[in-house]
C-alpha positions in Angstrom: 66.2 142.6 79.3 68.1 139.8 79.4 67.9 140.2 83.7 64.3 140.1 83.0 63.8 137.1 80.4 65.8 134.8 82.7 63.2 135.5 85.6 60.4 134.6 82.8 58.2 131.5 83.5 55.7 130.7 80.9 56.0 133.2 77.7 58.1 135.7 76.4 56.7 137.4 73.8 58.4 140.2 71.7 57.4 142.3 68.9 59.8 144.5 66.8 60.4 146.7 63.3 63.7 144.3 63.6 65.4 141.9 65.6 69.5 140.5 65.1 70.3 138.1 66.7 73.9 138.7 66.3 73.9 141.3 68.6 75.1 140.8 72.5 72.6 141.9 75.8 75.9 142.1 78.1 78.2 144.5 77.0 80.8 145.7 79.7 82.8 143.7 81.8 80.4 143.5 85.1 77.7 142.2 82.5 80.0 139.8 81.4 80.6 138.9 84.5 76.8 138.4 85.6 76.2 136.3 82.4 79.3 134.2 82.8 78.1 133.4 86.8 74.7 132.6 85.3 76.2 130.4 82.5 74.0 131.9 80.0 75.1 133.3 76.7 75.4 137.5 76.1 74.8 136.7 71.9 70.9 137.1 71.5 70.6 133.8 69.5 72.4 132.2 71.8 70.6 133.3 74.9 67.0 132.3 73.1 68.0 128.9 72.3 69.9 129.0 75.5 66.0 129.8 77.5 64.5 126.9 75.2 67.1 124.0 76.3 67.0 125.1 80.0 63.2 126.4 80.3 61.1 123.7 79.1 57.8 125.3 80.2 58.7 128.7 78.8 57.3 129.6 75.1 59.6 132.8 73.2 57.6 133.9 70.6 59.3 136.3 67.9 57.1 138.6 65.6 59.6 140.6 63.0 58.2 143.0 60.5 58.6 140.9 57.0 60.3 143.8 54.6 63.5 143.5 57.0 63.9 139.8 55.2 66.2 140.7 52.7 68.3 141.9 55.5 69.0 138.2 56.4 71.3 137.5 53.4 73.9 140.1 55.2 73.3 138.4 58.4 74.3 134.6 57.8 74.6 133.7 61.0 71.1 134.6 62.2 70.1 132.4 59.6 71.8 129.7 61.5 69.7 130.9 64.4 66.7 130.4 62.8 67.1 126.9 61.8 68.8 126.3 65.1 65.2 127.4 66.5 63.2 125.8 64.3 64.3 122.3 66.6 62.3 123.8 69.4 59.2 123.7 69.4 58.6 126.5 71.8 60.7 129.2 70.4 58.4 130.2 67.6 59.9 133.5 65.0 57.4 134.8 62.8 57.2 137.5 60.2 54.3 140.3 60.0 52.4 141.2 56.8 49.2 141.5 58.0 48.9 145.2 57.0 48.4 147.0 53.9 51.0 147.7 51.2 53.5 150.5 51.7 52.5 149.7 55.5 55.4 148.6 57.9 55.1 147.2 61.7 56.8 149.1 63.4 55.9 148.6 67.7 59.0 147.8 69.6 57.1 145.7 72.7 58.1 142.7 74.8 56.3 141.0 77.4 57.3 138.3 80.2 54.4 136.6 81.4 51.6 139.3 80.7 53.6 140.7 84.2 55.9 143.0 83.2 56.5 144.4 79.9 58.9 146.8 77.6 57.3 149.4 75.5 59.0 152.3 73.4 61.4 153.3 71.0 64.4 150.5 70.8 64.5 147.5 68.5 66.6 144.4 69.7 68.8 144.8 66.7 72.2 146.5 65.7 73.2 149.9 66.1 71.4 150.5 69.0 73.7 150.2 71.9 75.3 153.0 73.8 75.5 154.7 77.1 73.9 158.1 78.4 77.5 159.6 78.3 77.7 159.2 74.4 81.3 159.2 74.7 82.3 160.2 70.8 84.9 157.5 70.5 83.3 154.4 72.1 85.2 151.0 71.1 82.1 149.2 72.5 80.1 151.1 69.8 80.3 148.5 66.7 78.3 146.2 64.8 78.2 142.1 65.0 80.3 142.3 61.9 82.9 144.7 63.8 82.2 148.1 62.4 82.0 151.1 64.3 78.9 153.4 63.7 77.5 156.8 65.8 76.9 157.8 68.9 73.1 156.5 69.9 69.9 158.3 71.9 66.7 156.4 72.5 64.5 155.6 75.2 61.5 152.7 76.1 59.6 152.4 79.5 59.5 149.5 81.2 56.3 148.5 83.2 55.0 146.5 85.8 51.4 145.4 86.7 48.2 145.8 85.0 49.5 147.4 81.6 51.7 144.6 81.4 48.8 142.5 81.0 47.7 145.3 78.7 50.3 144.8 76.3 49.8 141.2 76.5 46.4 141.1 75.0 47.8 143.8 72.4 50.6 141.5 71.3 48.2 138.0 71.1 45.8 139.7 69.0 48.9 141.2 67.1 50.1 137.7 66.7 47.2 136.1 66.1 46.7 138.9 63.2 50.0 137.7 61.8 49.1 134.0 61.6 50.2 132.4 64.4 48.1 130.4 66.9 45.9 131.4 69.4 47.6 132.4 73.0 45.8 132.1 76.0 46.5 134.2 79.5 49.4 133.5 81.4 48.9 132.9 84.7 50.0 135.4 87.0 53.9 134.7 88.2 55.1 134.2 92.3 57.7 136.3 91.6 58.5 139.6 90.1 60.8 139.9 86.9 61.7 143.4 88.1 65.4 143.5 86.8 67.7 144.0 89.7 68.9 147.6 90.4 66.4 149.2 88.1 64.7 152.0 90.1 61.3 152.5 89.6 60.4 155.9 88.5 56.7 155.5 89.2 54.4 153.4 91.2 50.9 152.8 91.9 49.8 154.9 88.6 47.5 154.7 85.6 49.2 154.3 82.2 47.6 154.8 79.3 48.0 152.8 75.9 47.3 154.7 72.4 48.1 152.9 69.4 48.0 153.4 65.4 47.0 150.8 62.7 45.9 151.0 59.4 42.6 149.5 58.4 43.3 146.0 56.9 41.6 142.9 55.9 38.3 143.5 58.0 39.8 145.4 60.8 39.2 149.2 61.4 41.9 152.0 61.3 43.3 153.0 64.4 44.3 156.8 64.9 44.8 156.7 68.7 48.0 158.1 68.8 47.7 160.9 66.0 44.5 162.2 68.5 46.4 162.3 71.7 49.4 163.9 70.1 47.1 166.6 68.9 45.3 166.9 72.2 48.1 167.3 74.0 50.1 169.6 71.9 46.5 172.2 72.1 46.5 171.2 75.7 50.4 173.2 76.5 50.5 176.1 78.9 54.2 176.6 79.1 55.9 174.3 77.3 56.3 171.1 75.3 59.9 169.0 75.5 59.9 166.1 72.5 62.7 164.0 70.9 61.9 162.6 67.6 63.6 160.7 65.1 61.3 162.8 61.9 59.5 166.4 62.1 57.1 166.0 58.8 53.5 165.6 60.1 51.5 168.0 58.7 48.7 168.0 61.3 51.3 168.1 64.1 52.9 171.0 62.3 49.8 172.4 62.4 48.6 172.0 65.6 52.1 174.1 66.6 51.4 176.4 64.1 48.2 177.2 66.2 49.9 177.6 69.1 52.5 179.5 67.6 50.1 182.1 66.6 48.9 183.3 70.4 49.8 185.6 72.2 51.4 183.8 74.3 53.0 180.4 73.1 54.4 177.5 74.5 57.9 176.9 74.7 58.5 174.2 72.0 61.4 172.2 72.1 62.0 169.3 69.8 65.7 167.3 70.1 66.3 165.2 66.5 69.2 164.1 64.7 70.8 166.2 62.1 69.6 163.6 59.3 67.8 160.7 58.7 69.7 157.7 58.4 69.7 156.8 54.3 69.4 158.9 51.1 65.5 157.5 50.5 64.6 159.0 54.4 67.0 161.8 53.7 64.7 162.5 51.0 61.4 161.9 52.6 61.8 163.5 55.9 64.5 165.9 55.9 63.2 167.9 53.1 59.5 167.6 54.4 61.2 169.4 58.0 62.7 171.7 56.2 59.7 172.5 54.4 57.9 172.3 57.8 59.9 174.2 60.0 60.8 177.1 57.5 56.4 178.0 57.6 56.8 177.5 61.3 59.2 179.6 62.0 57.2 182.5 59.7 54.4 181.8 62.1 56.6 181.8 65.5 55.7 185.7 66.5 57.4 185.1 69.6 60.3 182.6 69.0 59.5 179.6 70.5 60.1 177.1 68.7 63.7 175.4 68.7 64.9 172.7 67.3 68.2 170.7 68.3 70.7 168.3 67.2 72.7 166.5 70.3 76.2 166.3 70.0 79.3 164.1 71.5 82.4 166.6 71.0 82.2 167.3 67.5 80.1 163.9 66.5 76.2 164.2 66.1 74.4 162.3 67.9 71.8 160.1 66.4 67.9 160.5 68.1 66.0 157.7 67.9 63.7 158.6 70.7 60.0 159.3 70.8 59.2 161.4 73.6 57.1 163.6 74.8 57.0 166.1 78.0 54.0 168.8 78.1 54.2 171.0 81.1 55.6 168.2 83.5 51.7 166.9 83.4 52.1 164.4 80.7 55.0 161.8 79.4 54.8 159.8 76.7 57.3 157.1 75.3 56.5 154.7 72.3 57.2 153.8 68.3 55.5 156.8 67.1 57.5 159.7 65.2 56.0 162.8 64.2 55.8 162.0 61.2 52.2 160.8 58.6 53.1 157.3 58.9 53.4 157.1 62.5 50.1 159.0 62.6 48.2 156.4 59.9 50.0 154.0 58.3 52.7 152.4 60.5 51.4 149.8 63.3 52.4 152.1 66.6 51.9 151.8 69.9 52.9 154.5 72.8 52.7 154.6 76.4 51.9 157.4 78.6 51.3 158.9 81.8 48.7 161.7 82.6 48.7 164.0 85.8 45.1 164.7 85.0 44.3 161.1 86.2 43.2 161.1 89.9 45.3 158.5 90.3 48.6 160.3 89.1 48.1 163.5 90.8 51.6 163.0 92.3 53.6 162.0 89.2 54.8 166.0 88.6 58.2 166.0 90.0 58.9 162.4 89.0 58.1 163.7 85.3 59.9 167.3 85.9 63.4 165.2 87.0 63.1 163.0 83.7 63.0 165.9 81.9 65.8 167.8 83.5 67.5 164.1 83.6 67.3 164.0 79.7 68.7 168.1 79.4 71.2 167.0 81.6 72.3 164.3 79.8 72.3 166.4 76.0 74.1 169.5 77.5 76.4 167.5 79.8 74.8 168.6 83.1 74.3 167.4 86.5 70.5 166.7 86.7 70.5 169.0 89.9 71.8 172.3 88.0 68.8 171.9 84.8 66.2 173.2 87.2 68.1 176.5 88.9 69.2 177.1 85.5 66.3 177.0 83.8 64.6 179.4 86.2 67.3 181.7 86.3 67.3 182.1 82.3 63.4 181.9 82.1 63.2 179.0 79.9 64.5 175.8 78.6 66.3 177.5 75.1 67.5 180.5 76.9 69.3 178.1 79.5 70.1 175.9 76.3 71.8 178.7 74.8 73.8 179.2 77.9 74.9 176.4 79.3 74.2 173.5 76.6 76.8 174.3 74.1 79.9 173.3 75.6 83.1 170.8 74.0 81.7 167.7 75.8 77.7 167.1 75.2 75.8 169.7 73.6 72.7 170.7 72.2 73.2 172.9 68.6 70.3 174.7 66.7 69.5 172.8 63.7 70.6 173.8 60.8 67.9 173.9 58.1 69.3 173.0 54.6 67.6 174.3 51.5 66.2 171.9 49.3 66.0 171.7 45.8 63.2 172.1 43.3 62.5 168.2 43.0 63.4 167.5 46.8 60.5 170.9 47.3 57.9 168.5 45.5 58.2 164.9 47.2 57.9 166.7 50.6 55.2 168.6 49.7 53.5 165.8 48.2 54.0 163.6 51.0 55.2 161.0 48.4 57.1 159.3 50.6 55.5 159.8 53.6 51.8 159.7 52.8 49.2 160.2 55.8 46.5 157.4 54.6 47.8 153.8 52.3 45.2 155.0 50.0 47.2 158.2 49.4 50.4 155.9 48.2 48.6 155.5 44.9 46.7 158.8 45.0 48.2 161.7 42.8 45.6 164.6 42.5 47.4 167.0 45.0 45.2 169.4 45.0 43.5 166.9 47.9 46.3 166.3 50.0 49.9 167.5 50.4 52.0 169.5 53.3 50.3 172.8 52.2 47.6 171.9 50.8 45.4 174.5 50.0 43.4 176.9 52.5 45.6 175.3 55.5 47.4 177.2 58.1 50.8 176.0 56.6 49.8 177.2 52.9 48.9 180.5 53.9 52.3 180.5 55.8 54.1 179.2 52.6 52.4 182.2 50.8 53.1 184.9 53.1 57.2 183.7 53.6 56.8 183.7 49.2 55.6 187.5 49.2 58.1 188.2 51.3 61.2 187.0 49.6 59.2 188.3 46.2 59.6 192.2 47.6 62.8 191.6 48.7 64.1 190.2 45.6 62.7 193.5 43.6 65.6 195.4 41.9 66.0 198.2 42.6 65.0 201.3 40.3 66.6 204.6 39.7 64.2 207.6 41.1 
């Protein structure tokens, strides 16, 4: 990124859940070494004010979601930042409210000169940094304030072209939205700001943009995103690949409960981390997965459906990715989780690429290697073995199983916890992750709810309930 904004002309414009500006782009000592030649500084603050004192045609504009404020009083030197900025008059940071309560913004997008553009999972914040090794131990692996925290998985696409401009016009009427001023087009750079070295996975495709936004203040709901996910999960013919950060969506559990129930299902494999990050999440979305995947699995005739946790040695490694791989035909990499807020409360916005698209007829291998690059990289592979092995076990859990659980990287079975009686009722209420703002203050369940009644995942819940009830008869003399 920081290759790319120092190619930037005219406007940089980025849009994140959270941004510190502690943090450092170089890390390494050949990125060091670049940044030094350059005479720029790594620190993120440093670097933007850095662009505003040596760019004097080039606006950085800075939209941050407006809960994360509180998170300022720990960060005193970004406060410095700020005020630092504040002298510019083209480095503009804003904060964005402009969605309903109980709503958070959540799209992770930057754009340089509505020419190229960064769209997926990643924040510019900390915690975030790491390499595809995961080495357990890393000493780079710590916080502005010098603390070490876990190894780190997440992914974003970076994009070239017309969906650049795309995102452009996304972002303006985004910032626009949150109250700043009206932003023209940019127009189109002489140059690339292509990073050097970055190979290009893809070229001369169509890319599709789906979003999600809650209705707010005049402005209709946006469901763009919970619609493809459910196309393309009914859409599978052998298999869907997924990292997630949250398994709770209740119509994305049961569109795979559908699937589940054929014949002949889909492979279904979904890489997440072993828990969510704090207690309230912990709560929220690893009870509502248990709840989930436990009626799942009563459905899953045929077991296919697997969930993982990546490993580092004996550390878990934390997936913050939002992926998506159905039958090397489609990829998809954005903010969305599958989780209800993601689906319609959250502002989201994916990118993806279709083989159905005349255009991308050709994009199949390029889409099969990312997704025997990313099995590689969890089991501690060489890309060129995933494929061989995969055939020669038949599928992607049976090679998994294998070949993917060694002392280095590895890919383990999750390990569904059983939750308590009170932990049972906020994920099946969808307290805490609702699929509408309107349900936040809504409490008659019998209208809403993970098994809510006469769904496929209710009538699961029963059967798994009768079950356990005959096998928990005592037995009787006779």
């Amino acid at each position: 990124m920081q290759q790319a904004m120092l190619k930037a002309r005219r406007r940089i414009l980025m849009i994140g859940w959270d941004f510190d500006t502690r943090i450092h782009l170089a890390i390494g000592r050949r990125w060091w070494q670049k940044a030094w030649r350059r005479k720029c500084p790594a620190r993120l603050g440093s670097f933007i004010l850095w662009l505003g004192r040596h760019r004097p045609n080039l606006d950085v504009l800075i939209l941050k979601w407006s809960f994360g404020t509180l998170k300022f009083l720990k960060r005193g030197s970004m406060l410095l930042d700020l005020v630092r900025w504040k002298s510019h008059e083209r480095i503009q940071f804003k904060f964005d409210n402009a969605h309903p309560v109980g709503c958070s913004h959540h799209q992770k997008i930057v754009v340089i000169d509505d020419s190229l553009a960064v769209c997926g999972g990643i924040d510019m914040t900390s915690e975030r940094w790491d390499t595809r090794e995961h080495v357990e131990h890393d000493p780079r692996r710590k916080t502005p304030s010098g603390e070490k925290y876990c190894p780190w998985h997440d992914a974003t696409m970076m994009l070239e072209g017309d969906v650049a401009e795309a995102l452009g016009e996304l972002g303006r009427v985004r910032w626009r939205r949150a109250g700043g001023r009206e932003l023209g087009e940019v127009e189109s750079p002489t140059g690339s700001a292509w990073p050097e070295g970055l190979q290009a996975q893809f070229s001369d495709i169509e890319v599709g943009i789906s979003r999600t936004r809650a209705a707010y203040d005049g402005v209709d709901a946006v469901s763009e995103i919970e619609q493809l996910f459910l196309l393309h999960i009914a859409r599978a013919k052998r298999f869907i690949y997924a990292e997630s950060q949250y398994f709770a969506s209740r119509k994305v559990g049961e569109a795979i409960g559908k699937r589940l129930q054929e014949e002949d299902p889909p492979e279904i494999v979904i890489v997440q981390p072993c828990h969510a990050e704090d207690w309230i999440e912990q709560l929220a979305m690893d009870t509502a997965r248990a709840r989930l995947v436990t009626s799942l699995r009563e459905l899953d005739h045929k077991g296919r459906l697997h969930l993982f946790v990546p490993h580092t040695g004996e550390t878990p490694i934390y997936c913050h990715a939002k992926i998506m791989i159905v039958d090397d035909e489609v990829l998809r990499i954005g903010s969305a989780n599958l989780n209800n807020r993601s689906l319609g409360l959250d502002s989201e916005c994916d990118v993806f690429i279709d083989c159905a698209r005349p255009a991308n007829g050709d994009c199949g291998p390029a889409i099969r290697a990312l997704r025997h690059s990313l099995l590689a990289e969890h089991c501690g592979l060489e890309e060129s073995e995933v494929g061989p092995l995969i055939d020669r076990h038949g599928s992607m859990a049976a090679m998994i199983a294998e070949h993917g659980r060694g002392p280095g990287r590895s890919l383990r079975p999750l390990e569904i916890e059983k939750p308590n009686g009170l932990e049972k009722e906020i994920a099946d209420s969808e307290t805490l992750d609702p699929e509408t703002p309107e349900q936040m203050f809504e409490f008659l369940q019998s209208r809403r709810g993970l098994f809510r009644r006469g769904s496929l995942l209710s009538r699961a819940k029963a059967r798994l309930q009768r079950k356990r009830s005959v096998n928990e008869q005592p037995c009787r003399p006779g």
